[in-house]
SERO-4910 file (N, C-alpha, C, O; in steps of 0.05 Angstrom, whole numbers):
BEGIN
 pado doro    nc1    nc2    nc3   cac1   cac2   cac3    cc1    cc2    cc3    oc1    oc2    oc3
  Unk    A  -2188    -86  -1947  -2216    -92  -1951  -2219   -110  -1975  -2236   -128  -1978
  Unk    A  -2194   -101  -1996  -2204   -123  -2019  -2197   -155  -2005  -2210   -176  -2008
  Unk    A  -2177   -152  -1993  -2169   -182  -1973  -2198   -205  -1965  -2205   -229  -1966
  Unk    A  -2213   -169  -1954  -2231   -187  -1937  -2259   -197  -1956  -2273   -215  -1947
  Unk    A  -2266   -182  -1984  -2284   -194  -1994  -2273   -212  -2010  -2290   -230  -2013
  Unk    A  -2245   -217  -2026  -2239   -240  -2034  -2241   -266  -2019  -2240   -286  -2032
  Unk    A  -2242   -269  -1992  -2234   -286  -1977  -2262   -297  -1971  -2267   -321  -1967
  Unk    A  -2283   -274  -1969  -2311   -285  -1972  -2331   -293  -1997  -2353   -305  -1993
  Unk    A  -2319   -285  -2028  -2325   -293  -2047  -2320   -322  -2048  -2337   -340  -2051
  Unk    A  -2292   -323  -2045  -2282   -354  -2042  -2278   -373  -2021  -2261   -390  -2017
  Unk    A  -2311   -360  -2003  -2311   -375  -1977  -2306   -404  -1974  -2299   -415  -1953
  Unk    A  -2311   -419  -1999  -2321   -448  -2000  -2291   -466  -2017  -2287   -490  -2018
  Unk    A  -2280   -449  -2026  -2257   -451  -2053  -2231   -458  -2028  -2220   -442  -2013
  Unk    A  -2226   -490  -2031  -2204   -504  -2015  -2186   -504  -2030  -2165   -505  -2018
  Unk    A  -2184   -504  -2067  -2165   -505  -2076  -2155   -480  -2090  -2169   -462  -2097
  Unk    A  -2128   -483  -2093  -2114   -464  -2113  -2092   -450  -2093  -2075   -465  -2083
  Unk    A  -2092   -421  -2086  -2062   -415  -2080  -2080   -382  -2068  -2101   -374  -2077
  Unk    A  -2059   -367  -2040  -2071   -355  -2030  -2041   -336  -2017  -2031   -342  -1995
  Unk    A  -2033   -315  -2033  -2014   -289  -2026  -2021   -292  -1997  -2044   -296  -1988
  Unk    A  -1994   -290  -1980  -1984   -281  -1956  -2001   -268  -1943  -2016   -276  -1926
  Unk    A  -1999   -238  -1955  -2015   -217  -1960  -2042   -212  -1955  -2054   -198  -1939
  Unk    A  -2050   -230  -1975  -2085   -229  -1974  -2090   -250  -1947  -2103   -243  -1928
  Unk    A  -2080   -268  -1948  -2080   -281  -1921  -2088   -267  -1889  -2106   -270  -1873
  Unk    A  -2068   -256  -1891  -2056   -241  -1856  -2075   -218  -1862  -2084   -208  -1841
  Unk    A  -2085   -205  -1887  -2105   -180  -1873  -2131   -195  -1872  -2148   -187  -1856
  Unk    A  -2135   -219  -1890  -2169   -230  -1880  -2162   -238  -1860  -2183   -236  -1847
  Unk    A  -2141   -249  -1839  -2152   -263  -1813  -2146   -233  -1800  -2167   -223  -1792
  Unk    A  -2128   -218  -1795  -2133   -191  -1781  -2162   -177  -1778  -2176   -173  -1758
  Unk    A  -2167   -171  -1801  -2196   -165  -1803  -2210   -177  -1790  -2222   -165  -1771
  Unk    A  -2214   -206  -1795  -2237   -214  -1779  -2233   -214  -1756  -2252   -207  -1743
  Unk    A  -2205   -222  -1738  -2208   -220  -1715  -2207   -203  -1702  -2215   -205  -1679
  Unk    A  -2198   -184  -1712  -2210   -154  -1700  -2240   -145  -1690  -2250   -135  -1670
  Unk    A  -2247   -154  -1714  -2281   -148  -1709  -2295   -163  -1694  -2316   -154  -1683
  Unk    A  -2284   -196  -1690  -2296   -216  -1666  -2285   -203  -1639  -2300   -199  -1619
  Unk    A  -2261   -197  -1638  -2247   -177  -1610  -2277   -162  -1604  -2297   -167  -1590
  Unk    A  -2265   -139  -1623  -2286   -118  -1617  -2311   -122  -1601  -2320   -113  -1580
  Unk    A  -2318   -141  -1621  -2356   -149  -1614  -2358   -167  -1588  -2382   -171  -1582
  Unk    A  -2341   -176  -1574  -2328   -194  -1564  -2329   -174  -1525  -2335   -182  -1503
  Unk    A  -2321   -153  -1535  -2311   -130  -1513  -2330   -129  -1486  -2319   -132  -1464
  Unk    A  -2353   -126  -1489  -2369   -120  -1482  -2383   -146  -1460  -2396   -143  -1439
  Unk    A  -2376   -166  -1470  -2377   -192  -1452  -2353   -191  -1443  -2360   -193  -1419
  Unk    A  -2340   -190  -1443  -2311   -186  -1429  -2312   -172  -1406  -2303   -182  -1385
  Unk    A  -2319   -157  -1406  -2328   -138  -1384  -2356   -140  -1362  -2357   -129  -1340
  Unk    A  -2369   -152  -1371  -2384   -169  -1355  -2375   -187  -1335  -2378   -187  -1311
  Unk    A  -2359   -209  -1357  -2345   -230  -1340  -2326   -222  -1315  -2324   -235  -1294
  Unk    A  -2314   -201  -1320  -2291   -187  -1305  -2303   -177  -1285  -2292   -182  -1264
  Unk    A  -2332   -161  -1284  -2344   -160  -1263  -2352   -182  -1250  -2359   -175  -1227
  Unk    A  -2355   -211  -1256  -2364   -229  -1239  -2346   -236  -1233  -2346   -236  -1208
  Unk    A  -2317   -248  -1245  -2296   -250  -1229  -2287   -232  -1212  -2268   -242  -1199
  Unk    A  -2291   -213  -1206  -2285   -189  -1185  -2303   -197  -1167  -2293   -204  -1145
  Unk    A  -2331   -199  -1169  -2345   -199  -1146  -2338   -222  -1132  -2329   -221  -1109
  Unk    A  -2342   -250  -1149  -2327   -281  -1148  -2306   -284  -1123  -2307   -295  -1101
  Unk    A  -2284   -268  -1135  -2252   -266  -1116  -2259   -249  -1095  -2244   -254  -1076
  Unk    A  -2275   -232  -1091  -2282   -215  -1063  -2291   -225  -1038  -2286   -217  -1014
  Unk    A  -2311   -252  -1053  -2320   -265  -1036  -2302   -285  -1013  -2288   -304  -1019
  Unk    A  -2304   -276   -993  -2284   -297   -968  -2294   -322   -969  -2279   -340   -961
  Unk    A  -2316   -329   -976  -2328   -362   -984  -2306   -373  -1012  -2296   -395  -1010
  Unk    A  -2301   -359  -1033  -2286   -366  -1045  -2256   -371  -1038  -2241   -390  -1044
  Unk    A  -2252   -345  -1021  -2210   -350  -1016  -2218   -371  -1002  -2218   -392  -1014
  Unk    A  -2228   -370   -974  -2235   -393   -957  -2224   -418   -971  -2204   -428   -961
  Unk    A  -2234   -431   -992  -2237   -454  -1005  -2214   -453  -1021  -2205   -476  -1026
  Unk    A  -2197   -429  -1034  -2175   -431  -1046  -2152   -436  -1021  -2130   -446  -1028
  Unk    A  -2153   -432   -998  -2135   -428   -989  -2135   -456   -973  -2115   -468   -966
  Unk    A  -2155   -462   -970  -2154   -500   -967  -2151   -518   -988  -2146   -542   -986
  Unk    A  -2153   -509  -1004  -2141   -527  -1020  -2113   -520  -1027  -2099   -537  -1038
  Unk    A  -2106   -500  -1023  -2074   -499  -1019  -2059   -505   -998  -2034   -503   -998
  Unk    A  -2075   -515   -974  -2061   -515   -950  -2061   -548   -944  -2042   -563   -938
  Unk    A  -2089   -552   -947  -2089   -587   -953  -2084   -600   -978  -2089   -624   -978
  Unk    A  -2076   -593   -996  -2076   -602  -1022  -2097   -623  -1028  -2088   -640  -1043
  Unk    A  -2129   -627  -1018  -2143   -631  -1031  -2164   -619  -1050  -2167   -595  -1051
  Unk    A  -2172   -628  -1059  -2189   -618  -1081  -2224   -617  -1071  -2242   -633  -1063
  Unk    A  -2221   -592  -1077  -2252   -584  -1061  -2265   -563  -1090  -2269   -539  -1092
  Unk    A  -2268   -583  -1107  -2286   -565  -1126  -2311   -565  -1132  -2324   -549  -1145
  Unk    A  -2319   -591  -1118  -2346   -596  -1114  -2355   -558  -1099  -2368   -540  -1109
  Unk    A  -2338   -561  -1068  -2350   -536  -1054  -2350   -510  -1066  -2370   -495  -1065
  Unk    A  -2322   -500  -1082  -2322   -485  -1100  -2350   -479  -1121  -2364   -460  -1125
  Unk    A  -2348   -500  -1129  -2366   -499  -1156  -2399   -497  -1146  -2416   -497  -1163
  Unk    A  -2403   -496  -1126  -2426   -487  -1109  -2430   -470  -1098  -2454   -466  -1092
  Unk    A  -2411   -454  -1089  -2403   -429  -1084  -2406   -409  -1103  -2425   -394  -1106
  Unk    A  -2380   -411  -1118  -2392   -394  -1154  -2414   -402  -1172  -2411   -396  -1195
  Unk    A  -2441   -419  -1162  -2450   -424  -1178  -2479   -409  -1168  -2498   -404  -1183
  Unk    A  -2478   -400  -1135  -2484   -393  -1113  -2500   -357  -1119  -2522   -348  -1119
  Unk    A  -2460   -342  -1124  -2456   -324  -1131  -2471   -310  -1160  -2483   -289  -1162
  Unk    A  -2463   -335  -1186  -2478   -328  -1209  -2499   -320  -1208  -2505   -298  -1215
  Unk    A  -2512   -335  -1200  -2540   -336  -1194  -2561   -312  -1189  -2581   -303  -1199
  Unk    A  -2538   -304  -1162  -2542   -272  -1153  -2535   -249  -1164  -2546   -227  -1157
  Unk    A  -2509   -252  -1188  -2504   -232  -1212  -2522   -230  -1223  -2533   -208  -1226
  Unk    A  -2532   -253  -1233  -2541   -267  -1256  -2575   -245  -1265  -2585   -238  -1286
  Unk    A  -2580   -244  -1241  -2608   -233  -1235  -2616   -201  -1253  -2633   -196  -1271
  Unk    A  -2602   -187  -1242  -2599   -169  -1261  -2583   -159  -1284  -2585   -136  -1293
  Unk    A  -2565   -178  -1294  -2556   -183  -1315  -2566   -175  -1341  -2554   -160  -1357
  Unk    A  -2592   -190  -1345  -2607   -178  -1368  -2607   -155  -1375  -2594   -144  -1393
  Unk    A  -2627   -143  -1357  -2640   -114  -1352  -2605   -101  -1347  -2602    -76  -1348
  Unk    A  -2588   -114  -1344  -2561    -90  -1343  -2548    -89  -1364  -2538    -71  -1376
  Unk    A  -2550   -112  -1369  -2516   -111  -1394  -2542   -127  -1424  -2538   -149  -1433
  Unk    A  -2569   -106  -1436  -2571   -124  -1458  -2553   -116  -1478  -2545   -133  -1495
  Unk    A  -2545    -92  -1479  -2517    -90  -1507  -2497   -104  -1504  -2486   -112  -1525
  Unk    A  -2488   -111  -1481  -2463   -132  -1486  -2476   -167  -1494  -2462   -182  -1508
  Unk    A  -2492   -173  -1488  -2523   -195  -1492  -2513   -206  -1518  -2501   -225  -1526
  Unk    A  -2530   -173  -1534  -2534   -174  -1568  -2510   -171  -1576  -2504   -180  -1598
  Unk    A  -2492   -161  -1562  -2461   -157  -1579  -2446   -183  -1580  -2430   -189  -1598
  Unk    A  -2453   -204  -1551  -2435   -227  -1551  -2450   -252  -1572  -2439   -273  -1577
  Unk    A  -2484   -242  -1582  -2494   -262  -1593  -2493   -255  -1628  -2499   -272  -1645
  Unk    A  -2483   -225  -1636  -2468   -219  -1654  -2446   -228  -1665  -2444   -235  -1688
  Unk    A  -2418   -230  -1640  -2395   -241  -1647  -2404   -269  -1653  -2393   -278  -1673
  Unk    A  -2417   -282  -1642  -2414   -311  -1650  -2428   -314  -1677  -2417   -324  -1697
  Unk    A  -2445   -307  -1677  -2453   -307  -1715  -2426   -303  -1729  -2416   -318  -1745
  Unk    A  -2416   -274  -1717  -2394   -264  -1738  -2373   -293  -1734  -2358   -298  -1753
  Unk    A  -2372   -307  -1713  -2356   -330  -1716  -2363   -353  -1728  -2347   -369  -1738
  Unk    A  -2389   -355  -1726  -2408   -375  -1757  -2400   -366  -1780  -2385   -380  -1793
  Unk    A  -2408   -344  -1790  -2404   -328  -1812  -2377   -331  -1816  -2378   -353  -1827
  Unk    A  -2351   -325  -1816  -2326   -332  -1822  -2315   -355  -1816  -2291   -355  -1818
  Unk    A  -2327   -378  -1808  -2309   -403  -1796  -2304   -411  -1821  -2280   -407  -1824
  Unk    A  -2313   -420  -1841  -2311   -435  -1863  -2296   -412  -1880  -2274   -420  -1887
  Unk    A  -2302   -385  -1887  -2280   -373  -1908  -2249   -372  -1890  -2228   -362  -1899
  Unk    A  -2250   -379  -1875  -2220   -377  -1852  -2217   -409  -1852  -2194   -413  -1844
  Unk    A  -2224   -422  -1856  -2210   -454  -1863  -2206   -454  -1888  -2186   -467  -1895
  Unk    A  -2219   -442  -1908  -2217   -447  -1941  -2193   -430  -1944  -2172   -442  -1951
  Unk    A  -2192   -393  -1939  -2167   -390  -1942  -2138   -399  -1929  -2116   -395  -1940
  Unk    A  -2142   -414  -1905  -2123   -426  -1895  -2111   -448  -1909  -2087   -452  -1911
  Unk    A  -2134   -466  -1921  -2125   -486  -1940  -2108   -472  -1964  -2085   -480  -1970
  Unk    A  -2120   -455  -1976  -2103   -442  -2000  -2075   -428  -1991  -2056   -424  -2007
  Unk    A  -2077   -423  -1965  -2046   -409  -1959  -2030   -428  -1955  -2009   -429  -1968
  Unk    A  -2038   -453  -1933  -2021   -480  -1941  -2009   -484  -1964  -1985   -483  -1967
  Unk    A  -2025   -488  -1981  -2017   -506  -2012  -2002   -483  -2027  -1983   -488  -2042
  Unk    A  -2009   -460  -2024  -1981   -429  -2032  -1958   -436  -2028  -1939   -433  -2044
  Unk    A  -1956   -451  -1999  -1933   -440  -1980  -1920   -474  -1984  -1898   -480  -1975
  Unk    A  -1933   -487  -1995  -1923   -519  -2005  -1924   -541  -1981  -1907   -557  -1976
  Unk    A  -1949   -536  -1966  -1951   -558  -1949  -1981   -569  -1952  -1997   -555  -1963
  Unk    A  -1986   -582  -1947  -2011   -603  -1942  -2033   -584  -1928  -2032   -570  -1909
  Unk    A  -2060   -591  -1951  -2080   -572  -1937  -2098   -594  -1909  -2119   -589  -1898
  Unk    A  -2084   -610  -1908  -2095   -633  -1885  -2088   -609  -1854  -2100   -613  -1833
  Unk    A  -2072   -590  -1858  -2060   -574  -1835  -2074   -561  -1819  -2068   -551  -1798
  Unk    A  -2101   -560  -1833  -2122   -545  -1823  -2137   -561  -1798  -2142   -553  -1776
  Unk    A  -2141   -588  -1811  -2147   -601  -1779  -2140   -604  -1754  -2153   -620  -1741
  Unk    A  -2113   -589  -1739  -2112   -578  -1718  -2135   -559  -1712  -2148   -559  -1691
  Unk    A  -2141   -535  -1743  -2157   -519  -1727  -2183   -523  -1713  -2194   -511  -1695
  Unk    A  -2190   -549  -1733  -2222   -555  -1728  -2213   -564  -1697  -2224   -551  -1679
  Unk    A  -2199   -580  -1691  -2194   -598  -1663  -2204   -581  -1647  -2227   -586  -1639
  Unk    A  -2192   -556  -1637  -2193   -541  -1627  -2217   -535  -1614  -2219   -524  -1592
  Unk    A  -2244   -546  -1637  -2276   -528  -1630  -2282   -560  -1614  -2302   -559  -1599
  Unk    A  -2271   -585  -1615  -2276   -605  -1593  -2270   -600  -1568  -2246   -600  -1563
  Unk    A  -2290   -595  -1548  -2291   -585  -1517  -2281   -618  -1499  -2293   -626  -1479
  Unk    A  -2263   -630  -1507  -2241   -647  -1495  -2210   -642  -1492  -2195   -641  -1512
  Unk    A  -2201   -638  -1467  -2182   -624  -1468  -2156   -632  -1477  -2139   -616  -1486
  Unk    A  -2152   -666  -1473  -2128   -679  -1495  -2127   -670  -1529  -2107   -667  -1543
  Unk    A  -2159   -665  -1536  -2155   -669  -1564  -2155   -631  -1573  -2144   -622  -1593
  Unk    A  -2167   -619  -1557  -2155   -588  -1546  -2132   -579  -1548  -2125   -561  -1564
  Unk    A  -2117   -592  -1533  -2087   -585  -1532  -2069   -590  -1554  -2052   -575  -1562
  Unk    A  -2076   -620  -1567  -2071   -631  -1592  -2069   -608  -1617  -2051   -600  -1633
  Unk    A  -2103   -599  -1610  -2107   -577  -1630  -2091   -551  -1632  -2078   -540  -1650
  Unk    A  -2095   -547  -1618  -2079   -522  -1602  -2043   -516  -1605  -2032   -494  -1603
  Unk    A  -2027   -546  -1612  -2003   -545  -1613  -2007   -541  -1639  -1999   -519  -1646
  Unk    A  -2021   -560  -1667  -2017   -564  -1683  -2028   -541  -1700  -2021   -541  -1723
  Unk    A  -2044   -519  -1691  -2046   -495  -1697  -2020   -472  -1699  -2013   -456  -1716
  Unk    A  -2012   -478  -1674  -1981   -456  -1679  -1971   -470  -1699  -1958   -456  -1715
  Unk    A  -1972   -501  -1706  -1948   -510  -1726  -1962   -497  -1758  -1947   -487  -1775
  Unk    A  -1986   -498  -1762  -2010   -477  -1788  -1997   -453  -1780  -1983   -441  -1797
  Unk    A  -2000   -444  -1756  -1990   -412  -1762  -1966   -407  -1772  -1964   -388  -1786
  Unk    A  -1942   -423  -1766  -1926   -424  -1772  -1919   -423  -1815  -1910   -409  -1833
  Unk    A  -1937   -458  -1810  -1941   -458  -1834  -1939   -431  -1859  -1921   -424  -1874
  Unk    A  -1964   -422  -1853  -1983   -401  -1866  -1961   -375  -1871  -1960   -360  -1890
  Unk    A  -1943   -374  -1844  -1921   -340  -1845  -1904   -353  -1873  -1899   -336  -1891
  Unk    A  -1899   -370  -1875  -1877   -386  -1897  -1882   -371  -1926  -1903   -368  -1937
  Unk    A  -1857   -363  -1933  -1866   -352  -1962  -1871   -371  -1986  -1865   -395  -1986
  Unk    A  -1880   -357  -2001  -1901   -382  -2036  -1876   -386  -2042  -1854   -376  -2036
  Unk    A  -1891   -411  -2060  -1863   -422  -2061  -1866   -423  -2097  -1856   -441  -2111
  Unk    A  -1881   -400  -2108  -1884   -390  -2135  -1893   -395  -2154  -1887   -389  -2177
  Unk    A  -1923   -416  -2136  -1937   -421  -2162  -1958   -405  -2178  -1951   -382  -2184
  Unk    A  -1976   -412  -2184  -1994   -396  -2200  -2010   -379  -2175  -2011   -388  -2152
  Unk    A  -2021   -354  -2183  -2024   -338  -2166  -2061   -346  -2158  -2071   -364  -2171
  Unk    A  -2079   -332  -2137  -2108   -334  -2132  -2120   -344  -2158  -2100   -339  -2173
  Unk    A  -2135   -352  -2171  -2156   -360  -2176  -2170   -337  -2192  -2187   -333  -2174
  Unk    A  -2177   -318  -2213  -2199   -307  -2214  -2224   -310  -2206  -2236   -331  -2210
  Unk    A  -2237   -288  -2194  -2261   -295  -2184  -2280   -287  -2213  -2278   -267  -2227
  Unk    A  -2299   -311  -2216  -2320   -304  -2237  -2337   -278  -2222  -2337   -272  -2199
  Unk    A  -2352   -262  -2248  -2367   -246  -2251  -2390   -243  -2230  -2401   -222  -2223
  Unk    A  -2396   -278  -2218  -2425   -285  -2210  -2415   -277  -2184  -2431   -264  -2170
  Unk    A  -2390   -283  -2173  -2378   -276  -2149  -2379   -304  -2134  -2380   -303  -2109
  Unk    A  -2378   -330  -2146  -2380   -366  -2141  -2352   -372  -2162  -2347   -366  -2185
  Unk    A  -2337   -389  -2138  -2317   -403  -2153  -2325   -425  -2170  -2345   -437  -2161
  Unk    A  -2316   -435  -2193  -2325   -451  -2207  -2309   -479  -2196  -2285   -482  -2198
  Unk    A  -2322   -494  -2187  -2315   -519  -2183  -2314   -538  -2206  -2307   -561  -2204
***
């Protein structure tokens, strides 16, 4: 827990140096709690993909396009869009706790995006690499799938990064009294 309010004190604090340690329990933490909050739409979706795959209008269309190898996603994508529609209806009135829970996690993913890049930057520069490492992660939130994947590799190479032990410099930063890093 102290992991996780240091990591939010020094939400904004890109420089200085950031224990292993304190590292791996603020991102555990948080992503636990995005999981968690997370659950509940999960389970929604799983029911529409169940109903989705039940449908013989759907195999229908998978199985031509496996048999002709063309591409029929136009028909697909009118089909499941068909289906939503008809989930979709009582959705509200069914699932509003998973609703407020999935429009919870995303705050909680507003709310931590920036102390989860700042401590990432500080675990970098611990671990003696370039806090530039972080921009895989941002890539990632670009909905293009070249620069996606880009992101996406260069993140395992950060995660990687980040497991690497300090390489023994000066330790966190004291946090002032006011609970604001002094820039």
């Amino acid at each position: 827990m102290k992991s996780l309010l240091h990591g939010f004190r020094l939400y904004a604090h890109f420089s200085g140096n950031t224990p292993r340690r304190t590292f791996w329990e603020f991102v555990s933490i948080t992503q636990v709690v995005f999981i968690i909050l997370l659950l509940p739409a999960w389970f929604i979706l799983s029911e529409f993909f169940n109903e989705a795959i039940s449908d013989p209008r759907v195999l229908d269309i998978i199985f031509a396009m496996a048999q002709t190898r063309e591409i029929l996603f136009r028909e697909l994508a009118e089909v499941l869009l068909e289906i939503w529609q008809t989930f979709s209806v009582d959705l509200i009135d069914a699932h509003k706790e998973a609703l407020i829970c999935t429009g919870v996690a995303l705050l909680w993913g507003a709310v931590t995006a920036l102390p989860t890049l700042a401590i990432t930057a500080r675990r970098l520069h611990d671990a003696g690499h370039s806090r530039w490492w972080i921009c895989p992660i941002i890539l990632l939130c670009i909905p293009l799938p070249i620069i996606a994947d880009i992101g996406f590799i260069g993140s395992i190479v950060t995660l990687i990064f980040c497991a690497q032990p300090s390489r023994g410099e000066a330790p966190l930063p004291p946090i002032p009294p006011n609970g604001h890093a002094a820039n």
